[in-house]
C-alpha positions as MATLAB code, in Angstrom:
seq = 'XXXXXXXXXXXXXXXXXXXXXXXXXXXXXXXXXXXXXXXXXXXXXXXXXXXXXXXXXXXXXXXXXXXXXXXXXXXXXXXXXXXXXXXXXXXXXXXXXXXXXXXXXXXXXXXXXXXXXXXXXXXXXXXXXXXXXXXXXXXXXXXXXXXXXXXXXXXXXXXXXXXXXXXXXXXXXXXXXXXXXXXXXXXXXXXXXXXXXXXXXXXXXXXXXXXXXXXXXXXXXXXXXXXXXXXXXXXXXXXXXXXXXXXXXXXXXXXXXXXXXXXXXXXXXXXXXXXXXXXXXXXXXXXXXXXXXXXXXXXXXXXXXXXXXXXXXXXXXXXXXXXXXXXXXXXXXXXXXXXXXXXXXXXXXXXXXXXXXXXXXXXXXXXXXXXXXXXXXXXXXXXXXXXXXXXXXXXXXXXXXXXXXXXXXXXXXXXXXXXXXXXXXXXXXXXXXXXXXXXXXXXXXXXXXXXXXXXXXXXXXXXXX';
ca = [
    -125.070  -10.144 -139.714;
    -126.783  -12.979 -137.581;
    -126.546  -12.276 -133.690;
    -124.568  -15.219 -131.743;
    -125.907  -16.180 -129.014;
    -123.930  -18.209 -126.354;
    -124.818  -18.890 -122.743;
    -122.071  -18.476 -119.926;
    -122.039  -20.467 -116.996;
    -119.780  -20.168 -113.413;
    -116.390  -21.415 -113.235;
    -115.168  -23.610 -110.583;
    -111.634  -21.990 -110.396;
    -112.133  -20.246 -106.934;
    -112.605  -22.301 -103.187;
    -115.195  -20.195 -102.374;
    -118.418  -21.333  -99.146;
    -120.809  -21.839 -101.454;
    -123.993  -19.912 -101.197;
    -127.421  -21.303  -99.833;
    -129.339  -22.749 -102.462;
    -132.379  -20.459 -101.840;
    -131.945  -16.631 -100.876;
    -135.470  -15.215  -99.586;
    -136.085  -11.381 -101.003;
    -136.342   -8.949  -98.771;
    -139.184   -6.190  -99.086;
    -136.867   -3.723 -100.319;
    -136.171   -6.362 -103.339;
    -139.935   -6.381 -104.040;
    -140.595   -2.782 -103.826;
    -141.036   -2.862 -107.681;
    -142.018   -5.195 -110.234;
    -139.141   -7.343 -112.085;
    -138.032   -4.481 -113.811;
    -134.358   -4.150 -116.001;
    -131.445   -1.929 -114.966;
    -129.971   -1.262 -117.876;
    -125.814   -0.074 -118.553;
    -124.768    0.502 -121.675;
    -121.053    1.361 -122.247;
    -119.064    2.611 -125.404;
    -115.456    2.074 -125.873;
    -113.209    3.048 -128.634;
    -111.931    0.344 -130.801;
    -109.701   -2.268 -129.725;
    -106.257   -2.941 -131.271;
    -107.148   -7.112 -130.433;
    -108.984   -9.320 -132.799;
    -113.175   -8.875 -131.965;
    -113.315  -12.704 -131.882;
    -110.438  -12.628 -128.871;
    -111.838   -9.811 -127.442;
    -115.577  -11.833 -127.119;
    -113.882  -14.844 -125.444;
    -112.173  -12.674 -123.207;
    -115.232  -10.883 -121.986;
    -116.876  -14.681 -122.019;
    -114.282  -15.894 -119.778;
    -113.949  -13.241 -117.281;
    -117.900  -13.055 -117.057;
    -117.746  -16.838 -116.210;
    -115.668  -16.336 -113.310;
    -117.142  -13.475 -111.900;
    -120.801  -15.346 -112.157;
    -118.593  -17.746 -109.764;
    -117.962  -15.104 -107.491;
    -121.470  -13.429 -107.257;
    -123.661  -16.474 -107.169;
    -126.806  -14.819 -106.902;
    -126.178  -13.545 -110.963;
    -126.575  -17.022 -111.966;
    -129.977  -18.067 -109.986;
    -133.250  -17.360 -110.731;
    -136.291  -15.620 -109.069;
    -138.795  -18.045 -108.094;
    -141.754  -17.986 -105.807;
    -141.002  -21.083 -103.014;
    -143.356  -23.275 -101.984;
    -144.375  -20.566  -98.762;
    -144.808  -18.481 -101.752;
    -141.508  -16.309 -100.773;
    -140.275  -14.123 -103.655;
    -136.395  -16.077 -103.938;
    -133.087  -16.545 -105.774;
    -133.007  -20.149 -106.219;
    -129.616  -20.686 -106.617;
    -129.732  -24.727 -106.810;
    -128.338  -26.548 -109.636;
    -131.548  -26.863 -111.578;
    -132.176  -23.081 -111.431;
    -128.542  -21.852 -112.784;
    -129.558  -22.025 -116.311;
    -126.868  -19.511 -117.686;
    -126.743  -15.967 -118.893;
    -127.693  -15.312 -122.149;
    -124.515  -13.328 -123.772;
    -125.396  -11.994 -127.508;
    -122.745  -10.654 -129.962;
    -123.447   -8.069 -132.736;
    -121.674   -6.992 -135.711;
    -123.175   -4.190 -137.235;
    -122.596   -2.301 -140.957;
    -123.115    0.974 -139.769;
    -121.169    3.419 -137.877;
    -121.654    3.924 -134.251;
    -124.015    7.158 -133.907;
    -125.483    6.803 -130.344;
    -126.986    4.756 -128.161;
    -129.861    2.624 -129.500;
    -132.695    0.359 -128.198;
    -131.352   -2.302 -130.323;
    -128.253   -2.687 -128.003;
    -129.704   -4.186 -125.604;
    -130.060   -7.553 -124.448;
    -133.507   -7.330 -124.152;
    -135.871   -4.704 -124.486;
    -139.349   -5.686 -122.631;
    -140.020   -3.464 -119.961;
    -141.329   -6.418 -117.324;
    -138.801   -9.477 -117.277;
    -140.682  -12.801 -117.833;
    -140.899  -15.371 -115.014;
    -137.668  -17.355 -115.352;
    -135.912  -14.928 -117.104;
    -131.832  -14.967 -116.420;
    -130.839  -12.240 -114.039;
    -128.047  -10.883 -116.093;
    -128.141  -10.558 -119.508;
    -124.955   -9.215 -121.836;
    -125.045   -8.174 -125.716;
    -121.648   -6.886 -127.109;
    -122.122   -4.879 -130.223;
    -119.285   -3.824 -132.831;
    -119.642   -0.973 -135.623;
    -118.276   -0.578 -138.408;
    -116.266    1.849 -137.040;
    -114.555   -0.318 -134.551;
    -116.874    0.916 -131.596;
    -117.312   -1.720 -128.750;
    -120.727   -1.276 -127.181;
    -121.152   -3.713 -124.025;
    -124.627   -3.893 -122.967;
    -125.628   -5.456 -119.798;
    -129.367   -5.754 -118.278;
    -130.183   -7.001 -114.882;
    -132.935   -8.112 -112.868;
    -134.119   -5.130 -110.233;
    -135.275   -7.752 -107.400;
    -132.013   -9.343 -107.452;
    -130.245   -5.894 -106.618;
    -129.907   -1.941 -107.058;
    -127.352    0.042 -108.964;
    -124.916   -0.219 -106.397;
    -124.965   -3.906 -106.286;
    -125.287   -3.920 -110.158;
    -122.354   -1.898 -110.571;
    -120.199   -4.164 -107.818;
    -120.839   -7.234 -110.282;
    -119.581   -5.404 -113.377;
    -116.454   -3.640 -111.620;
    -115.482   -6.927 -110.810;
    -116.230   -8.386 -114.364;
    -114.435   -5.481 -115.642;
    -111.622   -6.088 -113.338;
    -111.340   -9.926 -114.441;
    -110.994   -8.981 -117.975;
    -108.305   -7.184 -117.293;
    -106.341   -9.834 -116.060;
    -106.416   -8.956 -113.105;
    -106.783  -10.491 -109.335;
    -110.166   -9.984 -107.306;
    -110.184   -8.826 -104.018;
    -112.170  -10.838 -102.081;
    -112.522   -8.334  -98.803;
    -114.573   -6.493 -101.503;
    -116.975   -9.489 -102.778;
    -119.901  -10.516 -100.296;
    -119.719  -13.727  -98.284;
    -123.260  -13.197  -96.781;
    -125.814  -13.530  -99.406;
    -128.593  -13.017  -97.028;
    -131.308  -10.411  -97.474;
    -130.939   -9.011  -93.789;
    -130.213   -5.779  -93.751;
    -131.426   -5.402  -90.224;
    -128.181   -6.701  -88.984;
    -126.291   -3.455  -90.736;
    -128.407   -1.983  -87.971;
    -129.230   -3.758  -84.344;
    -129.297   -0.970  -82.086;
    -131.609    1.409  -83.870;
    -133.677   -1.635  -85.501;
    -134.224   -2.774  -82.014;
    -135.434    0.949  -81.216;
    -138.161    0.893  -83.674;
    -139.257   -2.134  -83.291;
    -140.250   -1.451  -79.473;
    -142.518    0.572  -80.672;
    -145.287    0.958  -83.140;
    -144.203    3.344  -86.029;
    -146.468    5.095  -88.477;
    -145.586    3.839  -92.258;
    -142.534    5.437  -93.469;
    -143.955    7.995  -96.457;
    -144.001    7.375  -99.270;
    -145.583    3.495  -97.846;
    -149.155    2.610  -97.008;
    -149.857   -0.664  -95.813;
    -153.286   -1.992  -98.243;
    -155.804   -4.417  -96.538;
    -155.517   -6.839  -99.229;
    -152.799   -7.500 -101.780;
    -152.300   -5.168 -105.073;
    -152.000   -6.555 -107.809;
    -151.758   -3.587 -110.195;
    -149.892   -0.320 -110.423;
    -151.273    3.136 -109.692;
    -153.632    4.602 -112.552;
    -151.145    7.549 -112.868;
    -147.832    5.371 -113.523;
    -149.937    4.132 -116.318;
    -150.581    6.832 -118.203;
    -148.333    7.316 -121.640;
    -145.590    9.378 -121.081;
    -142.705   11.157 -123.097;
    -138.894   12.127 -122.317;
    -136.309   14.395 -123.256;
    -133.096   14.769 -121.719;
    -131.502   17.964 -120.780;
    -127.743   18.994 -120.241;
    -126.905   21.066 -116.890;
    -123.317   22.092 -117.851;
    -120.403   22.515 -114.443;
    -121.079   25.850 -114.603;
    -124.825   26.325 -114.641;
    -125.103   23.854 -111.728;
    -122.898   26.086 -110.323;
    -124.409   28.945 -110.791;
    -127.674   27.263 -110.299;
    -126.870   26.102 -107.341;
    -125.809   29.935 -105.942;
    -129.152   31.534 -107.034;
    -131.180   28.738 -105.219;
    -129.044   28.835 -101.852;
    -131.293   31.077  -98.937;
    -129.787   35.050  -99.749;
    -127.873   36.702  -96.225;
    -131.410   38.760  -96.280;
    -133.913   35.954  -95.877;
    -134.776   34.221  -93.026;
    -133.229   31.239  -93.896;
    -129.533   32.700  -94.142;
    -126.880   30.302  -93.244;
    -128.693   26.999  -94.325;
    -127.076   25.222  -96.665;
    -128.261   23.177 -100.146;
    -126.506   20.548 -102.312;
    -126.067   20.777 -106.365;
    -128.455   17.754 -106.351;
    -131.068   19.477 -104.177;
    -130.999   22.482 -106.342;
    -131.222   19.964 -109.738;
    -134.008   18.057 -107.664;
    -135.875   21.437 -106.648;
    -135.740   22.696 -110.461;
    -137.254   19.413 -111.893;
    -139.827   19.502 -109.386;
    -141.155   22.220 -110.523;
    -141.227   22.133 -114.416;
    -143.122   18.988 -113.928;
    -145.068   20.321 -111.606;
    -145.509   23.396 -114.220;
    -145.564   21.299 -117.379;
    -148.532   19.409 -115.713;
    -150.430   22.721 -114.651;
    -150.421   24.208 -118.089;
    -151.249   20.751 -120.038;
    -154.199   20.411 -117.552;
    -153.220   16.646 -116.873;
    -155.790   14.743 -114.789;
    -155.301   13.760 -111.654;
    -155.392   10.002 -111.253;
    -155.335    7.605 -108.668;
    -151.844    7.644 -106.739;
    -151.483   11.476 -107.170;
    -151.706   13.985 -104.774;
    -155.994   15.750 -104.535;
    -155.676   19.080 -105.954;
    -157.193   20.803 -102.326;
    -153.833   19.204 -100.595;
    -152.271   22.140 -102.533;
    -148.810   19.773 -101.907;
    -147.200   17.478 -104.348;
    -145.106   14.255 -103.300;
    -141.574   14.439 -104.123;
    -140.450   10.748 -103.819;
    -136.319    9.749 -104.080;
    -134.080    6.560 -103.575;
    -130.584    7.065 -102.052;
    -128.410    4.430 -101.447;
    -128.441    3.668  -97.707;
    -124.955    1.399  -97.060;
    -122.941    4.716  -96.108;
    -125.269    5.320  -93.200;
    -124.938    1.456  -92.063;
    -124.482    1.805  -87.842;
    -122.041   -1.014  -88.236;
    -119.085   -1.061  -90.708;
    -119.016   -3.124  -93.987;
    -121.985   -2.658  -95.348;
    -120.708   -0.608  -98.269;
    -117.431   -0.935 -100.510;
    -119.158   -4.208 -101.700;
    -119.982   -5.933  -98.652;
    -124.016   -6.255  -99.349;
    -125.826   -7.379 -102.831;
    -129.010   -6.795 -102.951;
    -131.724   -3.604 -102.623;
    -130.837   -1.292 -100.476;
    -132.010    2.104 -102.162;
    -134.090    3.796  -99.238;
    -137.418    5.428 -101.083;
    -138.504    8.178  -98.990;
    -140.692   11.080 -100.022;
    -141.059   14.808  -98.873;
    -144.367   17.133  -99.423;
    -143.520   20.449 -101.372;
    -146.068   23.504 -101.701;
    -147.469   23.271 -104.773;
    -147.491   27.276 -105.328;
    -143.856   27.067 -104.966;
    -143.726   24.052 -107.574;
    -145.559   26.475 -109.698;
    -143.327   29.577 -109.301;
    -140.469   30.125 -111.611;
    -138.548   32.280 -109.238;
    -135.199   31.335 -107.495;
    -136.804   32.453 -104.232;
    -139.589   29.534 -104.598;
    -136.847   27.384 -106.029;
    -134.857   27.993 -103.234;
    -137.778   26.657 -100.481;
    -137.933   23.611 -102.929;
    -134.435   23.000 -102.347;
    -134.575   23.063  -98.538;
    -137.613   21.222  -98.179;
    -135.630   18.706 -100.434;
    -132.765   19.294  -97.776;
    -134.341   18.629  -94.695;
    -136.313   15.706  -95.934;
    -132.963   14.223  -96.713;
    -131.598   14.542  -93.123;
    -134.963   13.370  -91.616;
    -135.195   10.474  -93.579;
    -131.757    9.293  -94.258;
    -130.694    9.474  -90.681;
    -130.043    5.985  -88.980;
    -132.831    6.363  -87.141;
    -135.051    6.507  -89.925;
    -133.483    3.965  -92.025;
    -133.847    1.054  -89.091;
    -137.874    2.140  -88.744;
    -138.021    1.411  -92.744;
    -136.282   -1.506  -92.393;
    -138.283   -2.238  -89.543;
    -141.833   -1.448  -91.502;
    -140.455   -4.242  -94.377;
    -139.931   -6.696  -91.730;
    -142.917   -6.709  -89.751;
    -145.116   -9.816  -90.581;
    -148.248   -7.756  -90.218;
    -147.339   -5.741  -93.143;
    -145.391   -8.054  -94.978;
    -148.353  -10.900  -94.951;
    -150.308  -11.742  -97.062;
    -147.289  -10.349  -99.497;
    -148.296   -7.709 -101.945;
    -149.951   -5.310  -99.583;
    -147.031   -2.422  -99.142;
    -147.766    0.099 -101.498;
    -146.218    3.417 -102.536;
    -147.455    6.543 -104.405;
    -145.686    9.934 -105.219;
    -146.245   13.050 -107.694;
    -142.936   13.036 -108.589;
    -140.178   10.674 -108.845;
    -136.338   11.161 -108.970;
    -133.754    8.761 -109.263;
    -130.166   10.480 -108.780;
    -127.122    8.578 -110.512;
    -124.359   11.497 -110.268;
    -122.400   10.055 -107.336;
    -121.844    7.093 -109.997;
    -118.813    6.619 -112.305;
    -120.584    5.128 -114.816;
    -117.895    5.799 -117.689;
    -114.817    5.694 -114.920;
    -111.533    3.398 -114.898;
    -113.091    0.500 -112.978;
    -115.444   -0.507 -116.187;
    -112.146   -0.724 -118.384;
    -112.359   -4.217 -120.015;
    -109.045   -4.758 -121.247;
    -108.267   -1.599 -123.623;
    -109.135    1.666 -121.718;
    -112.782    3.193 -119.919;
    -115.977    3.842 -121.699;
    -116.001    7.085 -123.748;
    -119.757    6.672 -122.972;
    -122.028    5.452 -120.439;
    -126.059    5.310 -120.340;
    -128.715    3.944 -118.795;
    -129.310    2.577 -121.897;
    -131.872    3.177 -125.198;
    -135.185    2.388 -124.007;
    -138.304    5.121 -124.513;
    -140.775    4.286 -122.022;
    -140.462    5.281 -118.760;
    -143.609    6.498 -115.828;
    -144.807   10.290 -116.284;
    -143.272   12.482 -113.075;
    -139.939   10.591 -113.469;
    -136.233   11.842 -113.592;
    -133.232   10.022 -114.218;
    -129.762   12.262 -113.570;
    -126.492   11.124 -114.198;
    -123.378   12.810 -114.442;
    -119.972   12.751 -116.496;
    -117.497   12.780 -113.958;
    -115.039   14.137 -116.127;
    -116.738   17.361 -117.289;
    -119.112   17.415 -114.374;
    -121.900   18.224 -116.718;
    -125.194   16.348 -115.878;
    -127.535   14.951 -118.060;
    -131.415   14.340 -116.457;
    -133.887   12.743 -118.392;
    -137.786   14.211 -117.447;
    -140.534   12.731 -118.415;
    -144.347   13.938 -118.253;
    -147.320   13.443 -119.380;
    -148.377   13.710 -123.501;
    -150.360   16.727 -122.540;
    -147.626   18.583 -120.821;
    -144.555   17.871 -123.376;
    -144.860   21.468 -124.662;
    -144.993   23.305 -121.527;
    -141.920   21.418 -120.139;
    -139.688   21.963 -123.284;
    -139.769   26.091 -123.106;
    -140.325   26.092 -119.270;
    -138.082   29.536 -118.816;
    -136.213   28.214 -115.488;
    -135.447   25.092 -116.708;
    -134.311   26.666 -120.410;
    -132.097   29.144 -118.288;
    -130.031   26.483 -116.502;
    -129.950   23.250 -119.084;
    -129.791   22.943 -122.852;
    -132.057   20.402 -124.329;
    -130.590   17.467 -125.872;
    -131.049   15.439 -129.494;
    -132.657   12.460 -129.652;
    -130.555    9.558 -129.363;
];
């Protein structure tokens, strides 16, 4: 069948203070291109008519684009040449919302589903986009892609709890919906920001400040890459997670590790490995092979570890996913034993505590808001080995995304197949507490990651969606 296409705009059913018509990015906004967040969420079929069941979704998405006015503006460059959200009545020019009726039976997630599927948004481009897809079957796939700069998973997922919320008929709470648009997360933390910016601070790894603007990525993020995804059952994590914890015998008894440090120290490695045995070059934005270290970069959501209240539960839209970045011996990347796992794991560890801390939040914050790094704009750069982005404290398939006739069966960060080589994506059934990671590498080092022993002792690799 022929895809609809409609366009949703705000309602005007709430007396909310309406939001400035411009809201400046902040530098964590721009740390990456305009680049889609993707959720993609299966339901089984609905007893309601599929035509009710698209005006429904239509309507509630309308009012929650009232409440979240940032969804319905668009990134522009101002005239000081500020990355913003216009927000202005000529830049709300509605969210595209597609709906699919397909002949087949639902089999998996698919490209397809998606609103869109480039990987770089166009200038202009709506912030939120929505396709709802139904099989033959009765499954109820509702895509959703969004805009990066405008906000982080956590935002992301605020928006759509609430959508999913509305379409339930049900009342928002407004203690839980923003009434600060404002990029300043500086005010989350006065005391500490004040602190660091007293002094001069050395650029938070993994950030280097450039001497002119940069306009293109590393050379290594450009290289081709391919993914599989691999299942880490309760158990094995479990178990995992006791071989790789420091042994009453070693020096480093009593020192504790996370599940996620233990699924971050064994990914680390296989790349590492996978990359070793494929002989992949070393291009620009990697570590030099005499540093005998390779950068482990990770984002982790910083509104828990806000000095004052409110920041999380809802209370700030927008990027707030600290990057930080830890170096790990590369002869302990390249060992497959639980002993060199286990060092992995606490380097992993203690870079956490150093660099989430307060402190070390406020000097990042800081670093972004400091005019001489910030101007000209484009000069803040980053480069890591190895990246990890960790999803598993998200209910992505939970009871806040039911729509009307019960939670997701499914939840993904949706169909597309290209991604950066040294990249991991985990997320986690909440339900099972299995986790699912998705690794990619390098062409060269696909065969060397697939029977890496440690990682085949621990996960199961997956089909291809």
């Amino acid at each position: 069948m022929t895809v609809q296409s409609y366009t949703i705009y705000p309602t005007k059913k709430h007396n909310r203070q309406p939001p400035p018509s411009s809201i400046v990015l902040h530098g964590l906004d721009l740390l990456s291109s305009p680049i889609q967040i993707q959720n993609h969420r299966f339901y089984y079929p609905a007893s309601g008519a599929f035509p009710d069941i698209i005006n429904n979704l239509k309507a509630s998405l309308a009012e929650a684009l009232e409440l979240y006015p940032p969804v319905t503006g668009t990134v522009i460059d101002n005239e000081k040449g500020e990355t913003c959200i216009a927000v202005d009545p000529e830049h709300i020019l509605g969210t595209p919302f597609l709906v699919d009726t397909k002949d087949t039976p639902y089999t998996g997630d698919a490209e397809d589903l998606s609103p869109r599927t480039e990987v770089l948004l166009a200038p202009l481009s709506s912030i939120l986009a929505v396709k709802v897809t139904q099989f033959s079957c009765g499954t109820i796939a509702v895509a959703s892609s969004f805009n990066h700069q405008a906000a982080d998973l956590r935002g992301f997922l605020d928006f759509l709890e609430l959508w999913a919320l509305l379409a339930r008929g049900e009342s928002p709470d407004f203690t839980k919906i923003p009434v600060d648009w404002s990029r300043t997360p500086g005010q989350y933390f006065p005391r500490v920001i004040n602190q660091a910016s007293e002094k001069t601070c050395p650029s938070p790894p993994p950030f280097s400040v450039s001497p002119t603007p940069v306009t293109s990525a590393a050379a290594y993020l450009l290289v081709p890459s391919v993914f599989s995804r691999w299942k880490f059952t309760k158990s094995s994590l479990e178990q995992m997670k006791n071989d790789f914890s420091p042994s009453a015998s070693s020096d480093q008894s009593g020192l504790w590790i996370s599940s996620g440090d233990a699924l971050a120290a064994i990914v680390s490695g296989v790349i590492t490995r996978a990359r070793t045995i494929g002989k992949v070059s070393r291009l620009e934005g990697r570590s030099s092979e005499e540093s005998q270290i390779e950068k482990v970069a990770m984002a982790a959501d910083g509104r828990e570890r806000a000095v004052l209240a409110k920041m999380s539960g809802g209370h700030y839209f927008g990027n707030f996913n600290n990057l930080w970045s830890t170096e790990i011996s590369r002869s302990d990347l390249l060992s497959s034993t639980p002993e060199a796992a286990s060092r992995i794991a606490l380097a992993i560890r203690s870079g956490i505590s150093v660099h989430l801390s307060p402190e070390a939040i406020a000097r990042r914050i800081a670093f972004f808001d400091d005019p001489e790094n910030t101007q000209p704009p484009g000069r803040i750069v980053w480069a890591a080995d190895i990246i990890l982005t960790n999803w598993c404290r998200f209910d992505l398939q939970g009871p806040k995304f039911d729509v009307g006739w019960g939670k997701p069966f499914s939840a993904t960060s949706g169909g597309g197949t290209v991604f950066p080589p040294g990249y991991c994506l985990m997320t986690q059934d909440k339900e099972s507490g299995d986790v699912t990671a998705l690794i990619t590498v390098e062409h060269a080092g696909e065969d060397a990651l697939k029977s890496d022993a440690l990682l085949n002792k621990y996960a199961t690799l997956q089909a291809a969606l």
